[in-house]
C-alpha positions as CSV (number, residue, x, y, z in Angstrom):
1,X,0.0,0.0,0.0
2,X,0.9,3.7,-0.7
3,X,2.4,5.5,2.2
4,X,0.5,8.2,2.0
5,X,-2.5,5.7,2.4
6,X,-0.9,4.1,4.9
7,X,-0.6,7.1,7.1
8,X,-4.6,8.2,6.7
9,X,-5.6,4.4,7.8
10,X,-3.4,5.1,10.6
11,X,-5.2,8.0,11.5
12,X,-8.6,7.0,11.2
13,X,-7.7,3.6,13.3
14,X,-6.3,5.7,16.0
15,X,-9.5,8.1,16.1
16,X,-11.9,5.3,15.7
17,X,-10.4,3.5,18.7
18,X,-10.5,6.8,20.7
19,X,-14.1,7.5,20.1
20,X,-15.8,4.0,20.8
21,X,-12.5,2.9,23.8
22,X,-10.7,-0.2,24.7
23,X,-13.5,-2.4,23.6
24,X,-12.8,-1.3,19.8
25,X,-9.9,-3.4,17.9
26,X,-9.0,-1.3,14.8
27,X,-6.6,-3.6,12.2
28,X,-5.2,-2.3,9.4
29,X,-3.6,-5.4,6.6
30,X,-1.4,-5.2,4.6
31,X,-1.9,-8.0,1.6
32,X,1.2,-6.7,-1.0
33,X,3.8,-8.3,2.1
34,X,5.6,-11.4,1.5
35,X,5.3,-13.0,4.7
36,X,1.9,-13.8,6.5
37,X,3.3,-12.8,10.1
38,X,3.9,-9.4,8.5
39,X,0.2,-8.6,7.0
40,X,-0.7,-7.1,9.9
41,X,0.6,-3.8,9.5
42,X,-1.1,-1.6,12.5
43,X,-3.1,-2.4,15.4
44,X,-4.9,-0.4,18.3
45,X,-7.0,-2.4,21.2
46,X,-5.2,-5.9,20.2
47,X,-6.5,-7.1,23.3
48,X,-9.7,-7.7,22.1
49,X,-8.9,-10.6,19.8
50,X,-6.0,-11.1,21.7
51,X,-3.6,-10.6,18.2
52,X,-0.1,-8.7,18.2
53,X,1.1,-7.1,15.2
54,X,2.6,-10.4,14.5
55,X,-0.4,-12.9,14.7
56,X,-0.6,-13.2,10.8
57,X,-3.7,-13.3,9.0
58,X,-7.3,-14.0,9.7
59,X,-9.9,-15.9,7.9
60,X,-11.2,-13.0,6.6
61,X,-7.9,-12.0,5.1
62,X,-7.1,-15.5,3.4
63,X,-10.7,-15.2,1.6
64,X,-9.4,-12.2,0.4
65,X,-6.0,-13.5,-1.2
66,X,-7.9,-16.6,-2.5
67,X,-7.2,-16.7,-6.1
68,X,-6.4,-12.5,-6.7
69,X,-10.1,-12.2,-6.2
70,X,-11.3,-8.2,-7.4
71,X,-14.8,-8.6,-6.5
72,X,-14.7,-8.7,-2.6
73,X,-17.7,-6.5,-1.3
74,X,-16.9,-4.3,1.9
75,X,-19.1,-6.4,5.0
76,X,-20.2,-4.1,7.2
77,X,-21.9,-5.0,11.0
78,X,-21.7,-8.7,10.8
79,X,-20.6,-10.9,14.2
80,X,-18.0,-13.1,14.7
81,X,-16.3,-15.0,17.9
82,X,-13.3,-14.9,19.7
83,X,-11.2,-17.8,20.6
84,X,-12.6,-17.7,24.4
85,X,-16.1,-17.1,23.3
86,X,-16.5,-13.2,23.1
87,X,-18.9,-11.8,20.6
88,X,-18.2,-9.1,18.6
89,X,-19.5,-6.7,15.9
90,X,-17.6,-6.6,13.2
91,X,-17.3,-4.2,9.8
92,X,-14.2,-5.1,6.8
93,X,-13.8,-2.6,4.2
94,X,-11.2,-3.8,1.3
95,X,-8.6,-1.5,0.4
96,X,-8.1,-1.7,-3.6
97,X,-5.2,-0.3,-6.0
98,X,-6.6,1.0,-9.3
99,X,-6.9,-2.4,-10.7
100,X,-9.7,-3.3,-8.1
101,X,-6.9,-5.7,-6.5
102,X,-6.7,-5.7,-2.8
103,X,-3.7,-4.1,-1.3
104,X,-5.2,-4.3,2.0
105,X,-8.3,-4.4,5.2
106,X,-9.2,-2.1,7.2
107,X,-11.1,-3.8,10.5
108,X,-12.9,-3.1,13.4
109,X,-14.3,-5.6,15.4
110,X,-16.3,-3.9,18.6
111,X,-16.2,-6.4,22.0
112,X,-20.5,-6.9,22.3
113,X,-19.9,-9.3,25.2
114,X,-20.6,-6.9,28.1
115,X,-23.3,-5.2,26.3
116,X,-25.1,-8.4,25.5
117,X,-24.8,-10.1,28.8
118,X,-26.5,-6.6,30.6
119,X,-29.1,-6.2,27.4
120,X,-30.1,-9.8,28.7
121,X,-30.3,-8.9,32.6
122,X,-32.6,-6.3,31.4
123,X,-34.7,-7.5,29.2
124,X,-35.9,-10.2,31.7
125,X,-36.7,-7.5,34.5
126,X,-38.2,-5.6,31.4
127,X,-40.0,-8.6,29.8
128,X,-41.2,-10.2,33.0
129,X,-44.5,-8.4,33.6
130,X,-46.9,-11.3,34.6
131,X,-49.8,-8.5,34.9
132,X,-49.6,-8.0,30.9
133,X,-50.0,-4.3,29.8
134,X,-48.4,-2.0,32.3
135,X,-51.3,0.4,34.3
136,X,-51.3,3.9,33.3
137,X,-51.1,6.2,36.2
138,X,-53.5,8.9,36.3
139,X,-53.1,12.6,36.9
140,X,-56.5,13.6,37.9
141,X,-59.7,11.6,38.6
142,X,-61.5,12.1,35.0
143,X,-58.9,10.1,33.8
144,X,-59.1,7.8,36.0
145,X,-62.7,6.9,35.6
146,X,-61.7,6.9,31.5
147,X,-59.2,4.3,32.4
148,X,-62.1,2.5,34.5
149,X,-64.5,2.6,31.6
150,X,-62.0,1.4,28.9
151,X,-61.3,-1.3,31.3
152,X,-64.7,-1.8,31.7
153,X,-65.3,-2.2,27.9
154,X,-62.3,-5.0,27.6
155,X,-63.6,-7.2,30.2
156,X,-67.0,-7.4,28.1
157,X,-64.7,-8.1,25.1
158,X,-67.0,-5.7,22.4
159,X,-67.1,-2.0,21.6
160,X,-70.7,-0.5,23.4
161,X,-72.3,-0.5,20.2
162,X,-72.4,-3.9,20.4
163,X,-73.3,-4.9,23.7
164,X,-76.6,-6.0,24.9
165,X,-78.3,-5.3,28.2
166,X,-76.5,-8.1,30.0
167,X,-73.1,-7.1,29.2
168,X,-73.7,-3.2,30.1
169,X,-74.8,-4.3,33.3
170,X,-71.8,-6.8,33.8
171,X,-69.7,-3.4,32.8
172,X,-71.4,-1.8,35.1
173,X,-71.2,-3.8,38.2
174,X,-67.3,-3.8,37.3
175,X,-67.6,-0.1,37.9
176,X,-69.2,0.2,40.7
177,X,-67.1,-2.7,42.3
178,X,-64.1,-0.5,41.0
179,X,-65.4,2.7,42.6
180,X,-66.0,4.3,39.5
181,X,-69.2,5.8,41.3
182,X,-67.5,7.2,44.2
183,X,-66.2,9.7,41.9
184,X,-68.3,13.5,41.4
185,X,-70.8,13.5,38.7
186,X,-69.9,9.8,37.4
187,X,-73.2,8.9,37.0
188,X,-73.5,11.2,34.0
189,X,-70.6,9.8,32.0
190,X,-71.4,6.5,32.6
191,X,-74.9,6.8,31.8
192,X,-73.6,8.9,28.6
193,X,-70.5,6.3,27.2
194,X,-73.2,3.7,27.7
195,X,-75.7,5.5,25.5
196,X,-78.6,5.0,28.5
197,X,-80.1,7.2,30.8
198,X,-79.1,8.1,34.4
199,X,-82.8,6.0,35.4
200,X,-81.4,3.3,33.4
201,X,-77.9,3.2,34.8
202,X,-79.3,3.1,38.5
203,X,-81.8,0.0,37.3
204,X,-78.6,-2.1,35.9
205,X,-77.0,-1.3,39.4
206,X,-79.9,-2.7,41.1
207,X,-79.1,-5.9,38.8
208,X,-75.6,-6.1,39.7
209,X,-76.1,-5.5,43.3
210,X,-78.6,-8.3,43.3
């Protein structure tokens, strides 16, 4: 590779490494050497593979001497595996002379391991929520005697329109069992969401208390 190339990889491995830390490997390859313990021409956060400047090349390096091959697609955000089982995120982007042969690889490989292992203690305090949808909280008590009457309407299973007489009272008696007529002036929005009157709504209480 050119060494004016050379020296803007460098560069960009250095800052790359900076801006994501010690869990970002950076490798820079260099294909045109003659000896595979030399390819690897630059390397910041080594530990994460656990390579040295002289650990020679990888398997994505050998696909990419195989047979002078010109039509290698950059990979970006793929996975791949350490040795002792680490997981990391991993992007190659092939460095080509102006015969579309590759000179060289820039890689970074990110360490996911810590980042995987908490997204998994979260997601089962997240995801463990044996009560199903999570209860809203309400500010004031008109929305809490909305939350009542959607709540009301799920149990039944059907939008109002379509309930009959037995499942408005059912609703109902949820309601009142709920409190939902302890609050000021509930009578008149129930009455009203149910499309019945306030007589009405006081007979179907009579029902469910019965």
């Amino acid at each position: 590779m050119q060494n004016l190339t050379v020296g803007l990889l460098k560069r960009i491995a250095a800052a790359i490494a900076a801006q994501f830390g010690n869990n970002c490997e950076v490798v820079i390859y260099d294909l045109t050497c003659e000896s595979p313990e030399d390819m690897i021409l630059y390397i910041e956060n080594g530990h994460v593979s656990k390579r040295s400047a002289k650990a020679g090349p990888s398997h994505v390096v050998l696909e990419a001497m195989r047979d002078g091959r010109k039509d290698i697609p950059d990979h970006y955000n793929y996975l791949t595996k350490t040795h002792d089982g680490r997981i990391l995120r991993s992007s190659t982007v092939y460095i080509k002379d102006e015969n579309d042969k590759v000179t060289g690889i820039f890689a970074i490989n990110y360490d996911m391991t810590e980042l995987m292992m908490t997204q998994s203690v979260i997601n089962a305090i997240v995801q463990n929520n044996p009560g199903g949808e999570p209860e809203r909280i309400p500010t004031n008590v008109n929305e809490l005697l909305d939350d009542l009457l959607e709540q009301s309407v799920q149990l039944i299973g059907r939008p109002v329109a379509m309930m009959n007489k037995d499942d408005k009272v059912k609703a109902i008696r949820f309601l009142n069992d709920a409190g939902a007529m302890l609050i000021t002036k509930s009578g008149d929005k129930i009455a009203k969401y149910f499309g019945i009157s306030k007589y009405t709504l006081y007979s179907y209480l009579d029902i469910a208390n019965q």
